[in-house]
Each structure stands twice: as C-alpha cells, then as structure tokens.
Backbone bond lengths (Angstrom), bond angles and torsions (degrees), N, CA, C in turn:
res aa  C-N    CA-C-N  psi(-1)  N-CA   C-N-CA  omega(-1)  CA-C   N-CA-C  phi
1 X - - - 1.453 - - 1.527 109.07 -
2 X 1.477 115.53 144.75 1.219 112.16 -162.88 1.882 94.33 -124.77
3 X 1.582 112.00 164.49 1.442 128.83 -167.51 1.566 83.78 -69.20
4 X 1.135 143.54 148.40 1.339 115.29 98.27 0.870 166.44 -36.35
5 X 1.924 125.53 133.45 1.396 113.16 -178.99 1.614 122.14 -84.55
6 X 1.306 109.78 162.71 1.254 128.28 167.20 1.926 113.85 -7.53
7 X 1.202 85.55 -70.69 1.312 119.82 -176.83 1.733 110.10 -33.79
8 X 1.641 98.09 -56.68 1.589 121.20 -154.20 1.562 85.23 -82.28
9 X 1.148 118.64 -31.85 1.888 107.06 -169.72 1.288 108.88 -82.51
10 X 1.644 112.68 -43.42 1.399 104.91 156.44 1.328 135.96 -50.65
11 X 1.156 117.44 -14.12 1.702 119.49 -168.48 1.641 86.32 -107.24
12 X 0.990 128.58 -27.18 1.530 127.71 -177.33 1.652 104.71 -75.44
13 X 1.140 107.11 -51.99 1.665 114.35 -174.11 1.912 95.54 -67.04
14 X 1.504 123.82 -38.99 1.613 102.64 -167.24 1.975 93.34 -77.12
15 X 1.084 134.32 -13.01 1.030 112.31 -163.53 1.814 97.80 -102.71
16 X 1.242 119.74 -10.15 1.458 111.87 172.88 1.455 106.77 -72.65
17 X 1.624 130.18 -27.31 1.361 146.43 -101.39 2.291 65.49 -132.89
18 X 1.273 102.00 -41.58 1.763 106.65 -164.15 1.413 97.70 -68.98
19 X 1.769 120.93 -45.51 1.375 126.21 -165.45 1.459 108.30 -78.97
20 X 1.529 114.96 -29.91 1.619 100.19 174.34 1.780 114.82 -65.55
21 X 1.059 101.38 -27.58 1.602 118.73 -169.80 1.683 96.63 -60.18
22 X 1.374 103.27 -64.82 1.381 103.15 -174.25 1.427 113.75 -62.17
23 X 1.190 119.83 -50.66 1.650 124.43 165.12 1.756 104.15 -31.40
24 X 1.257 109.56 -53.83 1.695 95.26 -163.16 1.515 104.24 -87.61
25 X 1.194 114.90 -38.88 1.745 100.28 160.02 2.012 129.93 -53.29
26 X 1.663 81.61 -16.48 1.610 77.18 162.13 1.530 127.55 -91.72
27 X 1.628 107.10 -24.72 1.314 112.81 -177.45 1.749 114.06 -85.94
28 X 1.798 106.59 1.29 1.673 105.40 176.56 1.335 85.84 -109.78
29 X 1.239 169.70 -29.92 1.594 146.97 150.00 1.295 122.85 -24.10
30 X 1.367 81.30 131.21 1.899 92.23 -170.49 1.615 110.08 -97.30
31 X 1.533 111.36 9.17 1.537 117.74 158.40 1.503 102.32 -178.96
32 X 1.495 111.59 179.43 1.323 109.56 -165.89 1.781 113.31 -78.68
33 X 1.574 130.76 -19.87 1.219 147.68 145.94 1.811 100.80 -35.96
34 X 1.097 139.45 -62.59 1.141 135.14 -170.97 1.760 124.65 -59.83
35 X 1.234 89.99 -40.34 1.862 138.11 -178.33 1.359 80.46 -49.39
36 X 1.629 113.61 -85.37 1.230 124.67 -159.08 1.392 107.84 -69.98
37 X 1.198 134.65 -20.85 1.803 126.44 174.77 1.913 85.18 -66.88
38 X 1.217 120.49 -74.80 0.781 117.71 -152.90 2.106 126.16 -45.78
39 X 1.371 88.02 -13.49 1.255 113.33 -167.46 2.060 100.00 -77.39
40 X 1.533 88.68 -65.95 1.523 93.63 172.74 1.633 125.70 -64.80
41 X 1.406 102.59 -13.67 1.555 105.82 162.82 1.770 120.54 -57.30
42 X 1.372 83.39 -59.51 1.585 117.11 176.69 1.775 98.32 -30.73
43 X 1.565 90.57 -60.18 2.017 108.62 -159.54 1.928 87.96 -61.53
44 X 1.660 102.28 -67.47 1.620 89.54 -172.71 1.101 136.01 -26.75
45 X 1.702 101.03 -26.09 1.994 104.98 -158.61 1.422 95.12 -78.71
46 X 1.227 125.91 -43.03 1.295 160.75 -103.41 1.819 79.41 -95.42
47 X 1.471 117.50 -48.90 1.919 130.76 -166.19 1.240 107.84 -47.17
C-alpha cells in the first residue's frame, strides 16, 4: 500500500466536500422538483 499524493487527497477531499453539498441541498428541498432546480442551478453556475 502506497501514501498518497497531494493530489489524490485533494481530489478526494473536493469530491467528499461535492457530496455533502449535494446531500444538504437535498435535505433543504421542500420536494424533489426543487432538489432538481436546485441541482441544475448548481450545474449552470458551475460553466
């Protein structure tokens, strides 16, 4: 088993850092229509 680099913890930490995000934008939607605006908002900014 090898250390990880820099690189790999960073890319590990932005994508844990992506799933809480989405998790809590799912748990402040007040239905799954909202969820998903909010989702493609998210994606638009994102360009």
């Amino acid at each position: 088993m090898t250390t990880p680099t820099q690189t790999e913890l960073l890319v590990k930490e932005a994508k844990s850092a992506e799933r809480l995000e989405i998790m809590r934008m799912a748990d402040q939607a007040e239905d799954f229509q909202a969820f998903k605006k909010a989702l493609e908002e998210r994606h638009n900014a994102s360009k």
